[in-house]
Every structure is written in C-alpha cells, then in structure tokens.
C-alpha positions as CSV (number, residue, x, y, z in Angstrom):
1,X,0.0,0.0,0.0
2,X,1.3,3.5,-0.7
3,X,0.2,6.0,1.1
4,X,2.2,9.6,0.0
5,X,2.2,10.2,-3.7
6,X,6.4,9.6,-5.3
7,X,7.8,10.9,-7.9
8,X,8.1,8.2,-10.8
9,X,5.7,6.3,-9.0
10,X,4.1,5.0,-12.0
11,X,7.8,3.9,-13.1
12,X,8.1,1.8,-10.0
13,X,4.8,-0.1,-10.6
14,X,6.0,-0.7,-14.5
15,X,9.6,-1.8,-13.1
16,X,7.9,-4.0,-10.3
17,X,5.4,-5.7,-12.7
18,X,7.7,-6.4,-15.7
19,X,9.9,-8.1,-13.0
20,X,7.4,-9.8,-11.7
21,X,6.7,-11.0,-15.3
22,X,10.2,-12.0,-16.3
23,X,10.8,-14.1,-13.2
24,X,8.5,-16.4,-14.8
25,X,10.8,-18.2,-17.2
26,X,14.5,-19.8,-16.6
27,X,17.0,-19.1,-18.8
28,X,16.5,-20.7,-22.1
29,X,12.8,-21.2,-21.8
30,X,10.2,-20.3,-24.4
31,X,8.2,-16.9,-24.3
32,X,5.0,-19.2,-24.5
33,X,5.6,-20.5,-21.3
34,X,4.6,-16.5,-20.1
35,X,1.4,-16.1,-18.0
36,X,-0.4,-12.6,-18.3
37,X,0.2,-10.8,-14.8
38,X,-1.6,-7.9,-13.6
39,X,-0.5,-5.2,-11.2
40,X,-2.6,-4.5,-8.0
41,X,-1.8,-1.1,-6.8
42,X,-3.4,0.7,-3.3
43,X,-3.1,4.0,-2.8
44,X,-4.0,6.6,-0.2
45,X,-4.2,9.2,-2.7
46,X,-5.6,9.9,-7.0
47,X,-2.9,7.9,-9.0
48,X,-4.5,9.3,-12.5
C-alpha cells in the first residue's frame, strides 16, 4: 500500500510488474511458457 504520492511512482509499478513477469521463465525457456500478470496497486491518494 502506498500512502504519499512519489515521484516516478508509475515507473516503479512498471519496473515491479515487468519483473514480476520475467521471473517467470528460466534461462533458455520459451516466451510461451509466459502467463499474463496484472498489477494491484493501493493507494492513499488519486494515482490518475
């Protein structure tokens, strides 16, 4: 949960999801093998 709004906020969430994401496969593994993921994101305050 984040509670004060951060500068490059939005980046973090991008950066967090993408390696969340990625850690999915092992080297060498097919791209297939990639399950959608989804970013939950609380707030205390307007995001958008």
């Amino acid at each position: 949960m984040q509670v004060a709004p951060m500068t490059a906020f939005n980046k973090r969430v991008a950066y967090n999801l993408s390696k969340a994401y990625a850690n999915q496969l092992d080297k060498g593994e097919n791209y297939p093998l990639l399950n959608p993921a989804i970013a939950l994101t609380i707030t205390d305050f307007i995001l958008f």
